[in-house]
N, CA, C and O atoms as a DFTB+ gen file, in Angstrom:
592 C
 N C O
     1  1     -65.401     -27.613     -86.746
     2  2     -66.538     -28.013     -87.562
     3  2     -67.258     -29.137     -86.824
     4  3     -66.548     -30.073     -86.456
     5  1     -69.043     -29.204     -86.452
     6  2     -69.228     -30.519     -86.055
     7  2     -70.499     -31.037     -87.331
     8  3     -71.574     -30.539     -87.664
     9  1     -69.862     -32.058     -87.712
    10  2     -70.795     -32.835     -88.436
    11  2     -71.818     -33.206     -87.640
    12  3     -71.830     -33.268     -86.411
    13  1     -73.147     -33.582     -88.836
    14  2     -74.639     -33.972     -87.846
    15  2     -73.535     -35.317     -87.235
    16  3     -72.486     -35.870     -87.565
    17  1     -74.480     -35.373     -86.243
    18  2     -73.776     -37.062     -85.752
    19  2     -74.726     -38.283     -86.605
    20  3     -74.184     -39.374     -86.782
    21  1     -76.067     -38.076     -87.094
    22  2     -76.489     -39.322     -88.000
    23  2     -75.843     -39.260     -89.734
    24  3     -75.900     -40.151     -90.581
    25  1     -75.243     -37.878     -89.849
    26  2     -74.814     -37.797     -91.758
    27  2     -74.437     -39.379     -91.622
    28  3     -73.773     -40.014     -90.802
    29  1     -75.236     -39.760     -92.919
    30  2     -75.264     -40.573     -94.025
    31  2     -74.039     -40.336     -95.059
    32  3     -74.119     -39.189     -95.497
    33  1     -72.837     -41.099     -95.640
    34  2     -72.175     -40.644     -96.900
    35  2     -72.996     -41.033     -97.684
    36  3     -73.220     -40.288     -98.639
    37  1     -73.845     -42.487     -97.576
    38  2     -73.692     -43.342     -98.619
    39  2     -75.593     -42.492     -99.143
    40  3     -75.957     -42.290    -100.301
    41  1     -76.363     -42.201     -97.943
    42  2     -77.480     -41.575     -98.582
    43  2     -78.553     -40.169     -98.389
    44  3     -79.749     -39.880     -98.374
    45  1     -77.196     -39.555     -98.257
    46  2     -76.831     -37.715     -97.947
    47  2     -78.045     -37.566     -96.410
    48  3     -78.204     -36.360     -96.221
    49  1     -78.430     -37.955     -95.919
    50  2     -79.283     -37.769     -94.793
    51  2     -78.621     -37.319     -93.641
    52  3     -77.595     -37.819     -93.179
    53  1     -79.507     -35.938     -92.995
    54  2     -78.533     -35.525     -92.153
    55  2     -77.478     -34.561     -92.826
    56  3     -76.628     -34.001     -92.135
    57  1     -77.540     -34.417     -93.930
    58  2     -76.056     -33.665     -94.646
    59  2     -76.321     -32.420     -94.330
    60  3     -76.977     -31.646     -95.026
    61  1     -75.754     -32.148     -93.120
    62  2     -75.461     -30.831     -92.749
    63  2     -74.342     -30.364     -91.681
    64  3     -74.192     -31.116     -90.717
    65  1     -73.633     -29.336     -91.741
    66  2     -72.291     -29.417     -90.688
    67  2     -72.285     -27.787     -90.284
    68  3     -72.471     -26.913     -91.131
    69  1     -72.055     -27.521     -88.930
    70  2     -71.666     -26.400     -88.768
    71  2     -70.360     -25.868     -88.392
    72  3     -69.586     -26.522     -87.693
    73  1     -70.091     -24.693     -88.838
    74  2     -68.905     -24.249     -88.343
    75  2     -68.458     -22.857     -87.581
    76  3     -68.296     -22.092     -88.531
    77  1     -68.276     -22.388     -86.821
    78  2     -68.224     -21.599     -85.812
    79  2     -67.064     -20.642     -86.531
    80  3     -66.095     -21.110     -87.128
    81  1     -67.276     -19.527     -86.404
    82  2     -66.183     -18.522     -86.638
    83  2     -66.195     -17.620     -85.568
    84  3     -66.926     -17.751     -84.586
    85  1     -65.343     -16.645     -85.751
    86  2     -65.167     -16.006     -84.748
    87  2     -65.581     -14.464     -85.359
    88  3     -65.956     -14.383     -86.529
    89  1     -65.510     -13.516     -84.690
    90  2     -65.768     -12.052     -84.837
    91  2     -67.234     -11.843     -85.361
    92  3     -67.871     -12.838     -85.709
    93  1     -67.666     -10.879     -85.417
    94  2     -69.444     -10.548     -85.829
    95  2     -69.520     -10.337     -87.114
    96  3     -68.926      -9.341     -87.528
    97  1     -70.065     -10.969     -87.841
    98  2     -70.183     -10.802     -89.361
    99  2     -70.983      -9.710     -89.605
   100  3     -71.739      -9.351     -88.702
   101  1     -70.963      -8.954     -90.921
   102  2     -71.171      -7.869     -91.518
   103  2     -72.389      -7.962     -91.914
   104  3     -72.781      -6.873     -92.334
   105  1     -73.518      -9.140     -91.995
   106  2     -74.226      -9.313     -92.561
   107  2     -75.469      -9.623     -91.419
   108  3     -75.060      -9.843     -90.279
   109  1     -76.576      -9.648     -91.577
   110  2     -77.744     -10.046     -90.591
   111  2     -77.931     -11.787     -91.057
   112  3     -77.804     -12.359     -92.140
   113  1     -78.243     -12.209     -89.853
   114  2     -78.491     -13.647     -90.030
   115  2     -80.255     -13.847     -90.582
   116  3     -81.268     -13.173     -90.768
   117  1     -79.899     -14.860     -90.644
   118  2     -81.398     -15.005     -91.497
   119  2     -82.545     -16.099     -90.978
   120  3     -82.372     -17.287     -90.706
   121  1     -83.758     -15.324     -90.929
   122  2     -84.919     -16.486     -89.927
   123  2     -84.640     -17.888     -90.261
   124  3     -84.203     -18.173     -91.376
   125  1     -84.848     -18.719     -89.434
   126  2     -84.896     -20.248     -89.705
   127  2     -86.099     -20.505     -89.382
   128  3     -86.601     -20.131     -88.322
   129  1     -86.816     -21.315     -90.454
   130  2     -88.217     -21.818     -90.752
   131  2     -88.361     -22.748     -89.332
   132  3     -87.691     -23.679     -88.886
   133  1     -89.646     -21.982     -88.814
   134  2     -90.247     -23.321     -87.436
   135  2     -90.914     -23.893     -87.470
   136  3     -90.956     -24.828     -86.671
   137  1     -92.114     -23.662     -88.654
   138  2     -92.919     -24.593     -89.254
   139  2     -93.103     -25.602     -90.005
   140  3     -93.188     -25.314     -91.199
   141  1     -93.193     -26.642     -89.755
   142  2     -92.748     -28.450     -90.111
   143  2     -93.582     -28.538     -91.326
   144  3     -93.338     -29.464     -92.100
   145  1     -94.851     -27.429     -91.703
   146  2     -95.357     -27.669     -92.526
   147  2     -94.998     -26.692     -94.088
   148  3     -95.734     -26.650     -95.073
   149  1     -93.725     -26.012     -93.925
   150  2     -93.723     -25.216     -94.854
   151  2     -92.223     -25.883     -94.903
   152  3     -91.467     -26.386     -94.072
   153  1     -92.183     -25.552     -96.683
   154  2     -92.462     -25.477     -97.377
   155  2     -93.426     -26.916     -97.536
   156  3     -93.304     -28.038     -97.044
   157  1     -94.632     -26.189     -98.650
   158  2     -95.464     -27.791     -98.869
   159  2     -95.147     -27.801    -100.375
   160  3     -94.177     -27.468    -101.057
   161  1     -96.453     -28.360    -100.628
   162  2     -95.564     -28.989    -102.626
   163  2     -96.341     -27.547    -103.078
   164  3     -97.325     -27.022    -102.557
   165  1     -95.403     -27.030    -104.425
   166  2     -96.021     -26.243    -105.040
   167  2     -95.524     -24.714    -104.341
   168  3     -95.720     -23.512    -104.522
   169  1     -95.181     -25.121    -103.935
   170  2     -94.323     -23.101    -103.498
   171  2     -92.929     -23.030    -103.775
   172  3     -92.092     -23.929    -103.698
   173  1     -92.761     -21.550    -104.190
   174  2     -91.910     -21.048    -104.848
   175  2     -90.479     -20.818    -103.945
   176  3     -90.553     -20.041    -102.993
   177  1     -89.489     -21.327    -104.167
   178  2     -88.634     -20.956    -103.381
   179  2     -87.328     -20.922    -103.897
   180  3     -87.032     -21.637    -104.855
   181  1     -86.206     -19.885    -103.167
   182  2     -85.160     -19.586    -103.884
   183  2     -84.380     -20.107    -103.414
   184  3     -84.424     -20.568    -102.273
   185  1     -82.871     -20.205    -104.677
   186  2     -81.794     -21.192    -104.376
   187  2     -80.684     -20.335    -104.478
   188  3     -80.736     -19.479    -105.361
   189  1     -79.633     -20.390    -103.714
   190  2     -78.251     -19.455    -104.164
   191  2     -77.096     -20.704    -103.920
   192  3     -76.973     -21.562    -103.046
   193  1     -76.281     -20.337    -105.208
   194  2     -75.139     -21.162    -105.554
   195  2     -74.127     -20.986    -106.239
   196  3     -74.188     -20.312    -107.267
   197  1     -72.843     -21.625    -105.763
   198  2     -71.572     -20.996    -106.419
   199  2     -71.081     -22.189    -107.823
   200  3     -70.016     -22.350    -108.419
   201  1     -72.413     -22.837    -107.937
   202  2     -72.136     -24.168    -108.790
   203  2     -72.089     -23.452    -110.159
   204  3     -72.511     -22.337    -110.467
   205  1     -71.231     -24.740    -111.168
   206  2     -71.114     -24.781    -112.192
   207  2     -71.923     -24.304    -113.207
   208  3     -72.606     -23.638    -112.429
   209  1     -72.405     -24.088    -114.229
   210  2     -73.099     -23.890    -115.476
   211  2     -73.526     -24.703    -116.073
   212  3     -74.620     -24.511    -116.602
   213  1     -72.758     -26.125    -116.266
   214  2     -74.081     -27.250    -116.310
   215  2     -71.814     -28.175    -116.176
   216  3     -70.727     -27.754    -115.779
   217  1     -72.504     -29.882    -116.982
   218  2     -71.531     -30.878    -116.123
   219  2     -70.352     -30.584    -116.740
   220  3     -69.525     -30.767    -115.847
   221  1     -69.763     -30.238    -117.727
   222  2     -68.876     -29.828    -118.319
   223  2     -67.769     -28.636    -118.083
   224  3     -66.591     -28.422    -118.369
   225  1     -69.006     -27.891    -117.289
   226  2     -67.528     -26.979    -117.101
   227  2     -66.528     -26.931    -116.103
   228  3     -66.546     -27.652    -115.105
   229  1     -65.540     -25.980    -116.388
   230  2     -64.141     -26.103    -115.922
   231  2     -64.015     -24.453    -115.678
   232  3     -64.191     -23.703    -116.638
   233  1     -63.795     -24.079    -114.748
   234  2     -63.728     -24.945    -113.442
   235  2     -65.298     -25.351    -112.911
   236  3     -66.357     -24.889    -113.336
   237  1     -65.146     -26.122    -112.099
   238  2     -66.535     -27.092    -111.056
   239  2     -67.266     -26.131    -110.873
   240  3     -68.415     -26.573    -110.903
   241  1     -67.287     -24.368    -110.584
   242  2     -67.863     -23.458    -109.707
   243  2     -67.846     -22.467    -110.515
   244  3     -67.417     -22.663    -111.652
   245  1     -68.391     -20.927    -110.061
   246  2     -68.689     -20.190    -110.677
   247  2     -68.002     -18.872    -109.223
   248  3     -67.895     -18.712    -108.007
   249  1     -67.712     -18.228    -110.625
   250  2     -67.051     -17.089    -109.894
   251  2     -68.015     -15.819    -108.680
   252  3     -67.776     -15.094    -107.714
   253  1     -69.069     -16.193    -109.497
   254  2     -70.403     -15.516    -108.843
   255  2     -71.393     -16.322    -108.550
   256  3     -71.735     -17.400    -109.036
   257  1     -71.935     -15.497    -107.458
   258  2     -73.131     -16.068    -106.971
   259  2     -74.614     -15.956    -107.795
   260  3     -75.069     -14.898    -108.228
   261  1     -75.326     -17.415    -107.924
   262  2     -75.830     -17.232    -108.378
   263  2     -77.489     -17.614    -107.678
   264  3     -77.596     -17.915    -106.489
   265  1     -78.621     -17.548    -108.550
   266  2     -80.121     -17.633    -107.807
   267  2     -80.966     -18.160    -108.824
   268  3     -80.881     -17.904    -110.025
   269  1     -81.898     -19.013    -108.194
   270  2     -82.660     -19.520    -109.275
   271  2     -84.159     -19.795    -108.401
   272  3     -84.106     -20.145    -107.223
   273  1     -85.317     -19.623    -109.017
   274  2     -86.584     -19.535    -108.472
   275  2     -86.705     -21.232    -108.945
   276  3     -86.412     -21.743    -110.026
   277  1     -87.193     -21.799    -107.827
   278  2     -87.455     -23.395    -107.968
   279  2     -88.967     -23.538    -107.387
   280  3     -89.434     -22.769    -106.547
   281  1     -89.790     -24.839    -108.066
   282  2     -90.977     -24.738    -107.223
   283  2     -90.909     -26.188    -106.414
   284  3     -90.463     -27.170    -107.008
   285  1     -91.345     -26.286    -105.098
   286  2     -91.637     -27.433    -104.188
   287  2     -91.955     -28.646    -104.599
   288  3     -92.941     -28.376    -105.284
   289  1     -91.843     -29.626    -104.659
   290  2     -93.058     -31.096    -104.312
   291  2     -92.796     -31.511    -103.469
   292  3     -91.795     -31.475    -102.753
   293  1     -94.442     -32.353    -103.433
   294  2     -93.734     -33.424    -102.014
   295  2     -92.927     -34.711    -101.925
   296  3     -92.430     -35.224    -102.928
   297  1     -92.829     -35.134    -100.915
   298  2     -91.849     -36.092    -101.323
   299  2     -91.993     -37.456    -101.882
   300  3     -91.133     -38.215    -102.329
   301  1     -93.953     -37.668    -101.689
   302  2     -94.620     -38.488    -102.771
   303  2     -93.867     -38.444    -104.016
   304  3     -92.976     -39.217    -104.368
   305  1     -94.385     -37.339    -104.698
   306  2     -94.056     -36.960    -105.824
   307  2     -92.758     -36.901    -106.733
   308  3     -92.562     -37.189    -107.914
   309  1     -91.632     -36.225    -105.322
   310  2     -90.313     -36.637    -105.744
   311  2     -89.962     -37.809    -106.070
   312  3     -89.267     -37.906    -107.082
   313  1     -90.317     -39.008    -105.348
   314  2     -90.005     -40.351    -105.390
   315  2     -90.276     -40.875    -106.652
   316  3     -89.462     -41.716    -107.033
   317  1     -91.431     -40.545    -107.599
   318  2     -92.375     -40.721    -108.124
   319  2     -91.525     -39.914    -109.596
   320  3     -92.090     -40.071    -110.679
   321  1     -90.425     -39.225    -109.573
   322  2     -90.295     -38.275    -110.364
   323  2     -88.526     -39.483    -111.308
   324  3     -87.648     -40.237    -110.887
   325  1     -88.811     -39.110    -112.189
   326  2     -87.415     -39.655    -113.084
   327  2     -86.876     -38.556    -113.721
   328  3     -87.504     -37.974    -114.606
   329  1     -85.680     -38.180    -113.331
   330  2     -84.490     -37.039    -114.148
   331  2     -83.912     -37.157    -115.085
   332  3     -83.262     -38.195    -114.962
   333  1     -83.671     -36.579    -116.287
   334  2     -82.944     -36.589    -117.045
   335  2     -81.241     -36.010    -116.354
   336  3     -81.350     -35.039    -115.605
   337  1     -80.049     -36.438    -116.526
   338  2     -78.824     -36.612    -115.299
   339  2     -78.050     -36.163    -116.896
   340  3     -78.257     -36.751    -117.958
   341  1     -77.150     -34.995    -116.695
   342  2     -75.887     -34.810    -117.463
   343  2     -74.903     -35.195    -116.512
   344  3     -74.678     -34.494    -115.525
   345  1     -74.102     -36.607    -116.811
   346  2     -72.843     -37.250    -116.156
   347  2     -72.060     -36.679    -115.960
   348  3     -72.522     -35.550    -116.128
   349  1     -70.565     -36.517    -115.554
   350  2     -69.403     -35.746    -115.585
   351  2     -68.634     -36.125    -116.839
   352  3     -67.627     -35.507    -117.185
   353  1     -69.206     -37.308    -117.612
   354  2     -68.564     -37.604    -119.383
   355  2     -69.925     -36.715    -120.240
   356  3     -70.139     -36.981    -121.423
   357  1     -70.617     -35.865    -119.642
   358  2     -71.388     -35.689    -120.588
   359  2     -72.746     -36.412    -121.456
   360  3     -73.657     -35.964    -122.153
   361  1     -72.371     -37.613    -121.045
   362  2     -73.659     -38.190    -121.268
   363  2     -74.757     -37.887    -120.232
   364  3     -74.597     -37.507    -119.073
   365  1     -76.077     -38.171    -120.987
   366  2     -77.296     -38.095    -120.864
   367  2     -78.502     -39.737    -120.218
   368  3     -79.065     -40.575    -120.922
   369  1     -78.486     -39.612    -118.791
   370  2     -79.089     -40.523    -118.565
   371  2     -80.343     -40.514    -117.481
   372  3     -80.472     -39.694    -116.572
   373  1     -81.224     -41.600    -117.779
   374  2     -82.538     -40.838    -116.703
   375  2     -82.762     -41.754    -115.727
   376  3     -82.805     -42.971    -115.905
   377  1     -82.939     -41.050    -114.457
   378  2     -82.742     -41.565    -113.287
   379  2     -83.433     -41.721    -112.598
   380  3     -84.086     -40.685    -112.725
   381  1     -84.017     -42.396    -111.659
   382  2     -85.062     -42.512    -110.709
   383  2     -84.525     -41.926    -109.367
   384  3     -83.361     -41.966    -108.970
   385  1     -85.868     -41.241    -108.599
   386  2     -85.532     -40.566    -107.585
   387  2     -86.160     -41.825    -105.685
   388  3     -86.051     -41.579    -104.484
   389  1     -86.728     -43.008    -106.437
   390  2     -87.464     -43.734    -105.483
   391  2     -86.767     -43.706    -104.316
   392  3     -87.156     -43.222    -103.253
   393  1     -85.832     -44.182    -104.516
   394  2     -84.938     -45.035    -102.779
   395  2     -83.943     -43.523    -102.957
   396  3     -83.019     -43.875    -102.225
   397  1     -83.737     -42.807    -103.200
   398  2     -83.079     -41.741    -102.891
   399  2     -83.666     -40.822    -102.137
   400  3     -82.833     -39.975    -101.814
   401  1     -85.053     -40.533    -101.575
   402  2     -85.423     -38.928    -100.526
   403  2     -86.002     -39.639    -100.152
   404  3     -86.816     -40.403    -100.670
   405  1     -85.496     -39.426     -98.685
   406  2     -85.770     -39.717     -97.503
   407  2     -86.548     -38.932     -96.512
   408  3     -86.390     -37.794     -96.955
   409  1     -87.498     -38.783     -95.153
   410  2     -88.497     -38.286     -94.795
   411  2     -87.931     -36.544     -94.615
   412  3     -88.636     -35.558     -94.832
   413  1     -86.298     -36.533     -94.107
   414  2     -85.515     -35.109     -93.754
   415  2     -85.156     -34.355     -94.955
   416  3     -84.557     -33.281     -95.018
   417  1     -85.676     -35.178     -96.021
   418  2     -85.271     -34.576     -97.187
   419  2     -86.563     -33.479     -98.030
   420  3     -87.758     -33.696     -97.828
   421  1     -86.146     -32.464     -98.848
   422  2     -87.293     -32.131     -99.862
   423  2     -86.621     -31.766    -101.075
   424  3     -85.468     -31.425    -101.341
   425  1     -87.662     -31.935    -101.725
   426  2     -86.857     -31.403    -103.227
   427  2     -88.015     -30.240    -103.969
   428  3     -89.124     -29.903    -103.555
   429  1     -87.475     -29.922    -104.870
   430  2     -87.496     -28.892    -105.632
   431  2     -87.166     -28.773    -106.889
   432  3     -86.087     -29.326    -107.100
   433  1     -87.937     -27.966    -108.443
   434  2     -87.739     -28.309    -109.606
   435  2     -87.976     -26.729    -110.336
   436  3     -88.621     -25.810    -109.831
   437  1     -87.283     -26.709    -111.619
   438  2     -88.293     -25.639    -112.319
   439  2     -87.195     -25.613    -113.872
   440  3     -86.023     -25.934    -114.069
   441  1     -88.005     -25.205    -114.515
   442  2     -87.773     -25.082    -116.432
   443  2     -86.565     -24.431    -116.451
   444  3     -86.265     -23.302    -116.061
   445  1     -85.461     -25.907    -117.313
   446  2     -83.893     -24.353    -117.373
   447  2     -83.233     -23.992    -116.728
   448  3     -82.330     -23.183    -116.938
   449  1     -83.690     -24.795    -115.255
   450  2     -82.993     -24.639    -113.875
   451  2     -82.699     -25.706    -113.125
   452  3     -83.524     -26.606    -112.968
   453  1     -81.251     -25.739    -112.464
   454  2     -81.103     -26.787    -112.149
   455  2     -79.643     -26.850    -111.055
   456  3     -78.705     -26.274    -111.605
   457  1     -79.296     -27.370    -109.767
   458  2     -78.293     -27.216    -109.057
   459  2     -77.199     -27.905    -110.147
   460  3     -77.590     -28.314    -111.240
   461  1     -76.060     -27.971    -109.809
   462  2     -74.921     -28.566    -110.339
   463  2     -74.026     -28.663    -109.288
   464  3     -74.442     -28.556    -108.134
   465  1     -72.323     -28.935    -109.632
   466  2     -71.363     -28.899    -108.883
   467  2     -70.753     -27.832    -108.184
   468  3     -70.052     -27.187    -108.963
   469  1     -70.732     -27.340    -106.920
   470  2     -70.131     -26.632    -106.447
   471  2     -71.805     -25.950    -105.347
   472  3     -71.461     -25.508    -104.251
   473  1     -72.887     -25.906    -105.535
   474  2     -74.228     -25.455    -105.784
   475  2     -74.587     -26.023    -103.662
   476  3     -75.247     -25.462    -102.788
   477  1     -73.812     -27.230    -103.654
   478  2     -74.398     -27.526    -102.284
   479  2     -73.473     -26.851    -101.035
   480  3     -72.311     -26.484    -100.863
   481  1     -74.570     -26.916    -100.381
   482  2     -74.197     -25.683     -99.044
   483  2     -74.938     -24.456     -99.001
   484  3     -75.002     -23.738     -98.003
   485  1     -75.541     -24.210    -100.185
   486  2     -76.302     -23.173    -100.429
   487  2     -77.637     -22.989     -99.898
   488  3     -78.402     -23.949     -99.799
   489  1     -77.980     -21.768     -99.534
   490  2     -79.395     -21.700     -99.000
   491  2     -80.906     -22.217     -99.872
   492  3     -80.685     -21.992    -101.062
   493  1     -82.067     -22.706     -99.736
   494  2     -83.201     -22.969     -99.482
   495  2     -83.785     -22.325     -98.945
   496  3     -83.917     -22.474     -97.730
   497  1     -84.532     -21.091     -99.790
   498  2     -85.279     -20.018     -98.636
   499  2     -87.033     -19.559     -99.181
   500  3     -87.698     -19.853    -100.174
   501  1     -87.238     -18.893     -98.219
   502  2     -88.768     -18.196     -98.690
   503  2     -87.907     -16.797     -99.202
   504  3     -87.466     -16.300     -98.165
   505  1     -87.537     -16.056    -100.244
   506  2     -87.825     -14.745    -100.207
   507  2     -88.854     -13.743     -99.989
   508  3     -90.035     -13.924    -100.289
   509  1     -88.310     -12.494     -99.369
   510  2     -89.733     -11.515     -98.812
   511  2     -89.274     -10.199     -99.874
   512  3     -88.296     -10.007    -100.597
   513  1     -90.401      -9.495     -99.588
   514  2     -90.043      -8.124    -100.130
   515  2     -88.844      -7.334     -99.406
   516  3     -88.189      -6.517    -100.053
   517  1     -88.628      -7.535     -98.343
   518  2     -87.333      -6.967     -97.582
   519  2     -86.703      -8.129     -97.118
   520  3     -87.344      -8.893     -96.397
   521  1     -85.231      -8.445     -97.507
   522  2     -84.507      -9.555     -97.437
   523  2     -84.150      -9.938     -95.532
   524  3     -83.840     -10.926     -94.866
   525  1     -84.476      -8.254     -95.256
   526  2     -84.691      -8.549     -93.389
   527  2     -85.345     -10.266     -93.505
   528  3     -84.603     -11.237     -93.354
   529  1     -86.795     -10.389     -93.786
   530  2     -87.399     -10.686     -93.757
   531  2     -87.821     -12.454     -94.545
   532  3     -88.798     -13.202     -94.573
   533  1     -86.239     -12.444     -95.148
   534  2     -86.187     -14.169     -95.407
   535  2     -85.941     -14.834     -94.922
   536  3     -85.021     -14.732     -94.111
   537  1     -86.771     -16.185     -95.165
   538  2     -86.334     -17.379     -94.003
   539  2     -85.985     -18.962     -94.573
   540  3     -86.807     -19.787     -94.970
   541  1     -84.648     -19.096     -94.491
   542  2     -84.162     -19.824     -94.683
   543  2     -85.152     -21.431     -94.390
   544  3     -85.764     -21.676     -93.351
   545  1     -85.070     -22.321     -95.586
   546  2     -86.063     -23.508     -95.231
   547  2     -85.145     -24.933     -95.105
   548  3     -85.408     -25.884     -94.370
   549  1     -83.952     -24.804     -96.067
   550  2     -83.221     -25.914     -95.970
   551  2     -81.995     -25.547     -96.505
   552  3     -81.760     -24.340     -96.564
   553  1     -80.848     -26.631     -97.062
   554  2     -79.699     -26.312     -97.803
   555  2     -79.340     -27.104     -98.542
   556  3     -79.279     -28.279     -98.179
   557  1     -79.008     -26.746     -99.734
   558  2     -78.608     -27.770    -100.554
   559  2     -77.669     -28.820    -100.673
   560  3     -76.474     -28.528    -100.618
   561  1     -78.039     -30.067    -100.836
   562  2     -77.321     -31.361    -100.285
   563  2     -77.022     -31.780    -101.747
   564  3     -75.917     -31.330    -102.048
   565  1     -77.639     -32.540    -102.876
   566  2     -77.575     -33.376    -103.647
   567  2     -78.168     -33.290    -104.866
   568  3     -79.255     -32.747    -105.062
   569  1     -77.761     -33.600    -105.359
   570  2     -78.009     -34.117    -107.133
   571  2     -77.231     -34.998    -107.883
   572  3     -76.083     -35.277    -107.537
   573  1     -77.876     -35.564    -109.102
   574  2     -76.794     -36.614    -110.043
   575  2     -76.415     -35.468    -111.118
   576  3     -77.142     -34.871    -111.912
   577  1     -75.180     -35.378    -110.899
   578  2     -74.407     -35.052    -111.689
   579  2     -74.953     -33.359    -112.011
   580  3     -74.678     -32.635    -111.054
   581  1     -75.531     -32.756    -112.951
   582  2     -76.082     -31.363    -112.827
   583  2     -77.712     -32.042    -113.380
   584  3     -77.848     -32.546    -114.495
   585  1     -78.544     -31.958    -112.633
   586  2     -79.678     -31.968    -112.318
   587  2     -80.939     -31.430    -113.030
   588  3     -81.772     -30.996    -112.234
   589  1     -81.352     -31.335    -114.590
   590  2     -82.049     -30.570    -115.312
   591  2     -83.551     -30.719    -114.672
   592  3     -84.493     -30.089    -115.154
C-alpha cells in the first residue's frame, strides 16, 4: 500500500492511498478526469458506497452497494455551507464547513442523501449512458458523523 506522502490525519488532505494487486481484474478500469475544471459547482455527479444507513446503525456498513445522485458546489460555497451532523450518540448538531475544505478538496450535496460510515473510498464520478464511458472525478474522504 503507498500512502499520499502529504495525507493529512488531522485535516483529510491528500486522503488517498493506493494499492497494487496482482492478476487482471474482471472488470474495465475507469477514465480518470484530466480536466482541472470539471467538476464545477452545480453538476450532477454519482457516489457509490458500502456505508451505513444513517449514524445508528449496526453494523457501520451495508451489505450492498449502494449510489446516490449528488449535485457539486464550489468550494466558496462549501465553506460558506453549515450541516446539520447525526453524531455516533445520535444527537443532532450543526456544523460549519469553513476551516475544513481545503483547495484538493470538493464537495457535494443533495435532498435525503448523504455519505455515512463505511461510504469513504468510494468513487466520485461523471456517469455516461455506457458505463465504458465513466469518469471517475474524485473519492470519498470525509464527513461528520453521517452527513444529511
Amino acid at each position: 500500500m503507498h500512502l499520499h506522502p502529504n495525507f493529512n490525519e488531522e485535516t483529510y488532505e491528500h486522503d488517498i492511498a493506493l494499492i497494487k494487486v496482482f492478476g487482471k481484474s474482471r472488470y474495465p478500469a475507469i477514465k480518470i478526469n484530466q480536466d482541472n475544471n470539471v467538476p464545477g459547482g452545480f453538476e450532477d455527479v454519482t457516489v457509490l458506497g458500502w456505508g451505513a444507513d444513517h449514524a445508528d446503525s449496526v453494523p457501520k456498513y451495508s451489505n450492498q452497494l449502494k449510489e446516490a445522485t449528488l449535485t457539486t458546489m464550489t468550494n466558496d460555497q462549501c465553506r460558506a455551507t453549515r450541516v446539520d451532523v447525526t453524531t455516533d450518540s445520535g444527537k443532532v448538531e450543526t456544523m460549519s464547513l469553513r476551516s475544513h475544505i481545503s483547495d484538493d478538496m470538493m464537495c457535494a450535496k443533495a435532498v435525503d442523501r448523504y455519505i455515512c460510515h463505511g461510504d469513504a473510498g468510494g468513487p466520485l464520478m461523471h456517469r455516461a449512458d455506457d458505463r465504458d464511458d465513466d469518469v471517475a472525478l474524485g473519492i470519498l474522504s470525509w464527513g461528520y458523523g453521517c452527513v444529511n
